[in-house]
N, C-alpha and C positions, 0 to 999 in steps of 0.2 A: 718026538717033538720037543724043543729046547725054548724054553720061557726063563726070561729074565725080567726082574725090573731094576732099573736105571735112574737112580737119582740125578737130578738137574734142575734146573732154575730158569725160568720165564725172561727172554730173552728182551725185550721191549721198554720203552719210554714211558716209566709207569713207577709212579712210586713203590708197588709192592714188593715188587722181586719175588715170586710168590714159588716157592718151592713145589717141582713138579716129580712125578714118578711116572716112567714109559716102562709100560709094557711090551715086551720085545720077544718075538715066538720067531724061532726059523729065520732072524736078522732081520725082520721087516715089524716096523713098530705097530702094533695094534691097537694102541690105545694109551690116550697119557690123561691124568690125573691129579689132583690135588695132592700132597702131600698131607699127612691128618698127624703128623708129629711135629710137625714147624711148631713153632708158637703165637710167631703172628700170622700165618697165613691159612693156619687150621685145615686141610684139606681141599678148600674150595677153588676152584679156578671160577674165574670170572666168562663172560659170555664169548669175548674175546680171542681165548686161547682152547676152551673147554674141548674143543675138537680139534689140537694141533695138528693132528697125523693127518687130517685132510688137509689140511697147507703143505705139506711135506710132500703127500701123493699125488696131488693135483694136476690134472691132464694139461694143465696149463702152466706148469714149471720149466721155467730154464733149465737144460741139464746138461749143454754141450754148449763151446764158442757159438759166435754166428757173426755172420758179416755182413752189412748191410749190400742188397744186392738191386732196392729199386729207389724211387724217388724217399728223400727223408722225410717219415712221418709218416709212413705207408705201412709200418712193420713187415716189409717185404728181407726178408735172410733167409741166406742159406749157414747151412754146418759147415765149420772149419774144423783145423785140429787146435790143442792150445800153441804148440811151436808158430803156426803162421799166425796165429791172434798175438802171440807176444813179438814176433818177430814183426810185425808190422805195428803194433804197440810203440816198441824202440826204434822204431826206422823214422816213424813221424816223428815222433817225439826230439829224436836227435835232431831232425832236420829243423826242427820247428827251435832248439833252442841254437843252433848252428845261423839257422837264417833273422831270430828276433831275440835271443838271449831265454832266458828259463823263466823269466814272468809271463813270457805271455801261453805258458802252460798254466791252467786253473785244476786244482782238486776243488771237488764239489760231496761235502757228506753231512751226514747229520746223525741222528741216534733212530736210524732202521735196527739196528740193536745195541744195548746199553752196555754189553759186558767191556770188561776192564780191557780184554787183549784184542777185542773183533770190535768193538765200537767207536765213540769220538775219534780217538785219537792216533789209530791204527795204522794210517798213513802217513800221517804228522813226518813221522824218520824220512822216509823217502822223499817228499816234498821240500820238506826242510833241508835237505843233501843238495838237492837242484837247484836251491834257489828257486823254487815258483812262488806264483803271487802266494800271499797266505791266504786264508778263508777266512772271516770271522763271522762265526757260527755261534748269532744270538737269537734263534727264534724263540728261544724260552726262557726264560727266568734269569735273561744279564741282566736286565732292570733291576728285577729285581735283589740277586746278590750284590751290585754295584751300590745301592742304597743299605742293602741287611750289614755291609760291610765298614760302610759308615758310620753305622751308628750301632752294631754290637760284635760287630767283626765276625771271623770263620766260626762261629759257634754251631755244634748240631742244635743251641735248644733245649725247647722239652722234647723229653723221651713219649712218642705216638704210644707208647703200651702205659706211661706215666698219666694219660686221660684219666683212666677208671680214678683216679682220684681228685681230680677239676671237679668243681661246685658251679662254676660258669663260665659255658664254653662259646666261642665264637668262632663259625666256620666261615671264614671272608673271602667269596667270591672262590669257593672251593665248594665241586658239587660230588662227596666224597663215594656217594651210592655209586656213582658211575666211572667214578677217575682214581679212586682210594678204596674202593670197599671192603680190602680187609683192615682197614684202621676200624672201620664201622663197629666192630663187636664194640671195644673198648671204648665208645664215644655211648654204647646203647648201656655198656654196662656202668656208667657214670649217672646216665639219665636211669636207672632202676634206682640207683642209690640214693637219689635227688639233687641230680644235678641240672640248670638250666639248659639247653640246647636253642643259640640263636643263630640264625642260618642268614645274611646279608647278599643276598644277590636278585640281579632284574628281574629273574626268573623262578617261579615257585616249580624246581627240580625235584626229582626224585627224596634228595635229601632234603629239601625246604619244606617237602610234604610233612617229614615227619621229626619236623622241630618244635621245638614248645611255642616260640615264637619266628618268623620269617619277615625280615624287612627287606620289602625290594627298591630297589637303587637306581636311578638313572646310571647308566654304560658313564664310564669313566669320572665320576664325581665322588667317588671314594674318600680320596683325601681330606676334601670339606666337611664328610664325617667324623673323618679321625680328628680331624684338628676342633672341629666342635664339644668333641668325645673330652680332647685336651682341655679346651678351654672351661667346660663342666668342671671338669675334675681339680681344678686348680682353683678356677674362681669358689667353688666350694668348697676346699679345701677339704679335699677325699682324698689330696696325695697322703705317701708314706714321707714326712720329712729326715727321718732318720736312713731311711735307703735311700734316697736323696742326696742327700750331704755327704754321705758317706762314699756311692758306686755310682755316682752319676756328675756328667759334667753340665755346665751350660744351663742350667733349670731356669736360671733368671731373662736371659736369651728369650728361650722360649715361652717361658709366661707371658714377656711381653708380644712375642710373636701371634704366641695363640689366641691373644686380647682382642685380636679384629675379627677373630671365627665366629662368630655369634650362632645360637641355633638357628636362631634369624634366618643370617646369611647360610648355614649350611640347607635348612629347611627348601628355600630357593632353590641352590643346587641340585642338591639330591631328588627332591619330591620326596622327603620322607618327615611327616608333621613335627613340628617343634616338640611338641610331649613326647614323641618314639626317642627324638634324640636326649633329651632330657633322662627318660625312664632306662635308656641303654647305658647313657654314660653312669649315673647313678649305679645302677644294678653293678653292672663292671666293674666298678670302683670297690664295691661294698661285699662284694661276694668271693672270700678268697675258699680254694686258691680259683683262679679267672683264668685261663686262654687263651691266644686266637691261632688260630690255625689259617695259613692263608694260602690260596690257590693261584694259581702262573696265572691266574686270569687277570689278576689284580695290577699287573704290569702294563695291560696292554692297552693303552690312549697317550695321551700327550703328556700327561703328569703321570704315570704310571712307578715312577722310581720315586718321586717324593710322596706317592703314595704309602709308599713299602715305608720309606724315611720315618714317615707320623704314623702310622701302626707301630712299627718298633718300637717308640719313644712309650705310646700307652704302659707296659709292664714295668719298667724302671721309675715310671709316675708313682705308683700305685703298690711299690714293691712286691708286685708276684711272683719275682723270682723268688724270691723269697722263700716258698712253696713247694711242695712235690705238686706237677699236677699245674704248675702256676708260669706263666710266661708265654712265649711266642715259639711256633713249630713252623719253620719253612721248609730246611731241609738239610736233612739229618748226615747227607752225604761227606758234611765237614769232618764227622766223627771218622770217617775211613783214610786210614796211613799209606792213601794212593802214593806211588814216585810218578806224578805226572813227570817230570821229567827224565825218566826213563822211559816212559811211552812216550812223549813228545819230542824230544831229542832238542830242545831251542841251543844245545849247545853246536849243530850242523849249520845253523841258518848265518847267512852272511850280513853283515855288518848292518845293511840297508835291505829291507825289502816291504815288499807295494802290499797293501793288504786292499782287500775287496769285504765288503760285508752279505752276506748269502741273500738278504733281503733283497738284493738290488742287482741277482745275477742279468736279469731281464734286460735293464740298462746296460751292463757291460759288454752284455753279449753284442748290441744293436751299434756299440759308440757312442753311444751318448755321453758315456763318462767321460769321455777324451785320453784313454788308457794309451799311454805309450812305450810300449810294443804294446799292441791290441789281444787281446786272448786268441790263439788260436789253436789251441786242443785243451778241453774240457775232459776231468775223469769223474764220472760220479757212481760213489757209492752209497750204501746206507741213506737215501735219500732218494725221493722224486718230487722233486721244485716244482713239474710243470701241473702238478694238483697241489701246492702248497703255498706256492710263491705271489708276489702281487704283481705286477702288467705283464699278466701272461700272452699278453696279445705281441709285447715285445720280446716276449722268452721265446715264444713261438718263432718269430721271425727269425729271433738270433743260432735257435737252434737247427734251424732250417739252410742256414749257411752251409753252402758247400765248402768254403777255405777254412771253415771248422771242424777238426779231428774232432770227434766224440766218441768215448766207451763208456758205459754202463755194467758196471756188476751188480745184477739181480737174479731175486729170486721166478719173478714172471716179467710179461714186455708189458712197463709199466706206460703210462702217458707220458713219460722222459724217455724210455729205455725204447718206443719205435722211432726216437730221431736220431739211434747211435747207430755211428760206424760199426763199433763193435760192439759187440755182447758178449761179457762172460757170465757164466752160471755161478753160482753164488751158495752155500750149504745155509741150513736154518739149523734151529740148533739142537734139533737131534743128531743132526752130523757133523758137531763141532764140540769143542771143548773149551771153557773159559771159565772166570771168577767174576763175581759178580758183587759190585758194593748196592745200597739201595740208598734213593732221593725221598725214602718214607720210613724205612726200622732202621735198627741198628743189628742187622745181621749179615754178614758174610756169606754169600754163598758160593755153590760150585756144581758149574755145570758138567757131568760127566757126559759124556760123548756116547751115544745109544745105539745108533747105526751107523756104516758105512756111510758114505756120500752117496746119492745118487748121481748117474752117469757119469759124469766128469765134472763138478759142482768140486769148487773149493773155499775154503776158509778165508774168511778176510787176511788173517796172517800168510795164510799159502800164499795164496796170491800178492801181498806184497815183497814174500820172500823171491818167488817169481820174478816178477815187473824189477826188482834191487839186480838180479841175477842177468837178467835181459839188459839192462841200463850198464852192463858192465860194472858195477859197485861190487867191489872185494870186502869192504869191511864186514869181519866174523859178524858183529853183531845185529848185519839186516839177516841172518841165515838163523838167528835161535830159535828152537824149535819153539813148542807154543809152551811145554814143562818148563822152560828155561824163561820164557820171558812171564808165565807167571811166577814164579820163582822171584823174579826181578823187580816186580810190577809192587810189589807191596814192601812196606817198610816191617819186616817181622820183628825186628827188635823193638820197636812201638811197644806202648804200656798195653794199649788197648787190644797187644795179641799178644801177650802175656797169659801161654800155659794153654796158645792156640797152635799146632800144628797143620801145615798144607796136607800132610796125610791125614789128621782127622777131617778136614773139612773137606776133602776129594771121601771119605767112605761114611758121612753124615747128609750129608749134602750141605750144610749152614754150620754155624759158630756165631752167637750172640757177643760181639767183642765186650770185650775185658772191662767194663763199666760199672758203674752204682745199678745197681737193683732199680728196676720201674720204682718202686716202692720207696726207694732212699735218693731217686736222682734232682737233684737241685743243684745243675752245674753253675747257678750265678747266687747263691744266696750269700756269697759274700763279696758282689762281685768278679772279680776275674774274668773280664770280659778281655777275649782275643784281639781287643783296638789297642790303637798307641800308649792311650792313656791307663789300660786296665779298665776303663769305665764305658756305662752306658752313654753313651756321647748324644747327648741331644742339639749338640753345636758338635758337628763332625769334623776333627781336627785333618782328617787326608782328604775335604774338600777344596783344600787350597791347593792343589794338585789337579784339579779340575775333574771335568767328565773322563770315566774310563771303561773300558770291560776288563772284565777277569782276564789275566792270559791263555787260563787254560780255554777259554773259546775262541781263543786264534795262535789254536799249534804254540801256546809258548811265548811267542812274540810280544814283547810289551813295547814294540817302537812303534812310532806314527800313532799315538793315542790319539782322540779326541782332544782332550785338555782344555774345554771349552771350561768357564769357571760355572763354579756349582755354588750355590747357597749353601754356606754351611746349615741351616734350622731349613726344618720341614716346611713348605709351602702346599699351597694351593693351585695346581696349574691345569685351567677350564681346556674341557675337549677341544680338540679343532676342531671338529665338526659336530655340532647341536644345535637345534633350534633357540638356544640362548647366545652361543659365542657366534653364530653363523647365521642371519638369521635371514639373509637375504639368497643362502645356498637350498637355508629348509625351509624356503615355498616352494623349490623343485622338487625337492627330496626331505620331506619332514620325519620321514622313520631313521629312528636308531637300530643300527646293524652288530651284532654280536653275532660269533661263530663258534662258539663251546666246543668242546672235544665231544666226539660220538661216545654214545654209550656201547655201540658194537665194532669201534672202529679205534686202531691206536695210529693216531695220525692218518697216512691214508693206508697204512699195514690193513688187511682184510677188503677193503674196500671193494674186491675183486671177487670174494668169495661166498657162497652160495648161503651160507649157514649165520653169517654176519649179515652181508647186506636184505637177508630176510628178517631178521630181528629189527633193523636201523630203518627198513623201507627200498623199497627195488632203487628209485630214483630220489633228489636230493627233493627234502621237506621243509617248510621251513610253518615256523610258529607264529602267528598274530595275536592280536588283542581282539576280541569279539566286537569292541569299538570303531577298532582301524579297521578291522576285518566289513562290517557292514558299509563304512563309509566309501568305502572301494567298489560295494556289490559285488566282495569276496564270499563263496561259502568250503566250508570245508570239503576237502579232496580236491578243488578244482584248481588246474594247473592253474599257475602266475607266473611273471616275469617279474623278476627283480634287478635295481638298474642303478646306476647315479652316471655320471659323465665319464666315468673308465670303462664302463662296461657292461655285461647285463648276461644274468643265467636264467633258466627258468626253472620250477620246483612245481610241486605240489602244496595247497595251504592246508595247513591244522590249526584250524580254530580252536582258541583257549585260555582263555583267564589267568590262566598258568605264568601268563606273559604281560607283564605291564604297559597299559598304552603307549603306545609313540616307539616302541620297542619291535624289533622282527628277529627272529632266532634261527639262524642255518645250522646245525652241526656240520664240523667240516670236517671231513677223509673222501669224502666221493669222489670216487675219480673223473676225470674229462669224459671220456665216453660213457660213462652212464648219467650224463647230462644231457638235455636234449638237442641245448644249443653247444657242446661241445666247451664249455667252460666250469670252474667250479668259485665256490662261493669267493676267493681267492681273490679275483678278476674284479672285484668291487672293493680292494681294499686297498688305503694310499700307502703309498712307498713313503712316507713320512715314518722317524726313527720317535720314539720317547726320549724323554727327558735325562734318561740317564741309564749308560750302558748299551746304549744304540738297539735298543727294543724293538721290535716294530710296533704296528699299531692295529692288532687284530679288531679291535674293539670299539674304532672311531673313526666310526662312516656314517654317512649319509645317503639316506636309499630312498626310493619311492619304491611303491609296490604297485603292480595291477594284473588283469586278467590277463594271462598269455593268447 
């Protein structure tokens, strides 16, 4: 009997990157694991992945083509071989750009897995060769880098293992026990040594349980705190003026901006008492070194990017950079010498080309955009829109076209994958091989390849080497094997991998790049911020450039921006939808809707499976206030409907304090069909963009609630 185990790396949309070890007996995995030598990820696997091997073996895996064979939407296929799935791939496909030109082919993906060679950007080459629309692929955090960009530029930050020496910490709108929790050691081992732990979100979470203090927040009024926080901090003159003067632009700007923030007026806002904002900004001020750590959640309402904007500004107030231990952690992925543009190839794309934003596939699919040439073959990977997306009532329909080619590569027949023509199987990642950066440490890692594929299941790289080879494309470099293009994929001669080798990191599994020590890192204390200026820009100088997204969340592409004008100084911008800005919408619908990431679900990855969806709850749940909850003649367990004018799912209630009045909580990954009414939380959220970096708006709806 032949036992191996197999270094690799957690494949998923997840800050940890969490170093795993598979157990491998007679070829077939038995068992995967923590790793207990990482250093940030200690052993533990989270609830998530702790039993990968059952996603891998699951009686309900893709493991052969399949071709739709009844009405779409029916998951009615049979088995092909791969030669007729690709030959009929390239057959439509041609026709399709023969009879309307290569836009109205759509790629549809997202980060079903994160790694460097099988993730974002995987397809990018191929797309970009054709001429299709491009995708822009902002469900997470464009807001927000489009704002952190502004105002301290591609910086990693504080170093996440750099906590354990923070005196005061703030977690914003980031619930780390569930979405982070290997940072957690490092945030517990700050509070042993006496550090403060302030936890800011609607919601008293798993991690708001156990902070020294928890301020909960009205859904999307963040900013009126930050800039309250500002105004404290200035009108008391708690700033640093020597880090001021020295690493920072604009400060005069800003003071007078911040002049009209009042706690007052934030109090208003927020619902959080004038003395909480008083005693936060103070404390922050005075407590070095200070923190914030902020969570994708902080993005998502109508000012969601100037929110990011006046959070950033906080640390260059107050000079925490200053500090080991002191400034802002969003995310760390800047510190990695990706060649996006060796996996995106923007040097293939032609002159002029139509960009869609994924938020709004539902519209394009239906016409309503006025697309000319109209989409009509859709690829999607690494994604399933029809449990993520907002007017799924219009996705549905659009996917339900018959003059729509669709294929699907997955791993199961997801709520997107029974309305494709075709289905191809798709490897997880004990049957693939990739590198891996993290959006949480600063470690490299590397997945090595554990088993065999099952059936006939290929790699995202296979398969677009495939689909290059089928499309008649000769250029060597859509054929490089998967050594070759990570070989490609990183910039080795970077400082930060310096004395790092691809063969250490293939027989370690990680490499901690080439940086200051947790202990010694203070990448701005003297400045050297990655903006125009070198400086903390509280007047952001590439505002007058207007609104943008990053390129790398549209394949490369930096034409057809936005370029709407942007405030250079942070603002204030009230939800669309609240009982204050709306108030004639909240007598229909007086509840505020948030939809947090599952704690057993990563996006809607597991949402399928036996061992997750029993931890999360069979069917979708959602949170009330014991207040809202009475005034309903709601009680715990008892199904509800949840509703505003796009649509309506139904849930089960959990009553709980936990949740601040006026407030409702769905965690979302549940699929369609383990909804009763066939929808997910999803279906009640507007297609309306943020403020900046074309965000969506997970977080700013308006609902009523009642008994189902």
């Amino acid at each position: 009997m032949a036992r191996t185990t197999v270094i690799g790396a957690c494949p998923h949309d997840c800050p940890d990157t969490c170093s795993i070890l598979t157990t491998v007996e007679d070829g077939k995995a038995i068992a995967v694991r923590g790793n207990p030598d990482h250093p940030f990820t200690r052993g533990r696997l989270c609830v998530k992945v702790n039993n990968y091997e059952e996603r891998v073996y699951s009686d309900k895996r893709v493991l052969y083509p399949l071709k739709r064979v009844g009405p779409k939407g029916t998951s009615q296929f049979q088995r092909i071989s791969w030669e007729e799935a690709l030959a009929t791939i390239a057959s439509r496909w041609t026709s399709v750009i023969a009879e309307h030109g290569a836009q109205a082919i759509l790629p549809y993906s997202y980060l079903g897995t994160q790694g460097v060679i099988n993730g974002l950007n995987v397809g990018d080459p191929l797309f970009n060769k054709l001429g299709a629309t491009v995708l822009e692929r902002t469900f997470c955090d464009s807001g927000s880098c489009t704002a952190y960009m502004m105002t301290i530029g591609h910086t990693p930050g504080v170093d996440p293992e750099s906590f354990v020496h923070s005196k005061y910490i703030i977690l914003w709108a980031c619930n780390t026990l569930s979405t982070n929790s290997h940072h957690w050691p490092f945030i517990e081992q700050a509070k042993k040594a006496g550090a403060k732990l302030v936890v800011i979100d609607p919601v008293r979470t798993r991690t708001a349980r156990l902070a020294d203090w928890h301020i909960p927040i009205r859904p999307g009024t963040d900013a009126a705190l930050a800039l309250a926080m500002i105004h404290v901090i200035i009108k008391e003159n708690l700033v640093d003026r020597d880090y001021i003067d020295k690493y920072t632009v604009g400060y005069a700007e800003l003071a007078e901006r911040a002049s009209s923030y009042t706690p007052e007026f934030a109090s208003q806002e927020t619902g959080i008492p004038v003395d909480d904002i008083l005693k936060l900004a103070r404390e922050y001020a005075t407590t070095p070194p200070a923190v914030v750590r902020i969570g994708v959640a902080v993005e998502r309402h109508a000012g969601g990017g100037q929110t990011v904007r006046a959070i950033a500004c906080l640390p260059g107030l107050i000079g925490a950079w200053k500090h080991v231990g002191g400034g802002l952690l969003q995310l760390p992925i800047w510190a990695f010498p990706v060649r996006w543009d060796v996996l995106m190839r923007p040097d293939l794309q032609p002159e002029k080309m139509r960009v869609l934003n994924s938020w709004r596939l539902g519209a394009a699919l239906t016409g309503e955009l006025g697309f000319d040439p109209p989409i009509k073959a859709l690829f999607v990977y690494n994604a399933n829109p029809m449990a993520m997306v907002t007017e799924q009532g219009k996705l549905e329909k659009g996917l339900e076209r018959e003059d729509l080619f669709t294929v699907v590569s997955e791993h199961f027949l997801t709520d997107t994958a029974k309305y494709a023509d075709i289905v191809l199987p798709a490897t997880t990642q004990l049957e693939q091989k990739d590198i891996m950066f993290s959006w949480g440490h600063l470690y490299l890692s590397y997945n090595n390849q554990a088993i065999a594929p099952l059936g006939e299941a290929v790699s995202n790289t296979e398969l677009f080497r495939r689909l290059a080879g089928a499309m008649g494309i000769t250029d060597p470099s859509f054929f490089r094997s998967d050594d070759e293009i990570i070989e490609a994929s990183l910039d080795w001669s970077s400082p930060v991998l310096a004395g790092i080798t691809l063969d250490d990191v293939k027989a370690k599994g990680y490499a901690r790049l080439n940086m200051p020590a947790p202990a010694d890192w203070a990448p701005h204390r003297e400045g050297n911020f990655p903006t125009a200026s070198g400086k903390c820009e509280f007047s952001s100088t590439i505002a007058a450039g207007g609104n943008f997204v990053v390129p790398l969340f549209r394949q490369g592409y930096n034409g057809d921006q936005d370029a709407t004008p942007v405030d250079p100084l942070p603002h204030y911008i009230p939800p669309n939808e609240n009982p204050r800005t709306a108030p004639m919408l909240a007598t229909r619908y007086p509840l505020s809707l948030i939809s947090p990431k599952s704690h057993a679900f990563l996006n809607s990855n597991y949402g399928n499976l036996p061992a997750q969806t029993a931890q999360a709850g069979e069917e979708q749940v959602v949170l009330l206030n014991p207040d809202d909850a009475a005034q309903r003649g709601i009680v715990a367990g008892a199904p509800i409907r949840v509703f505003n004018d796009r649509g309506a799912f139904e849930a089960f209630a959990t009553v709980s304090a936990d949740v601040m009045p006026g407030v409702v909580v769905a965690p979302s990954g549940y699929w369609q069909r383990s909804n009763r009414r066939g929808a997910t939380v999803h279906v009640l959220t507007p297609p309306a963009f943020a403020d900046l970096g074309r965000a969506p708006t997970f977080s700013d709806i308006l609902v009523q609630v009642s008994g189902a």
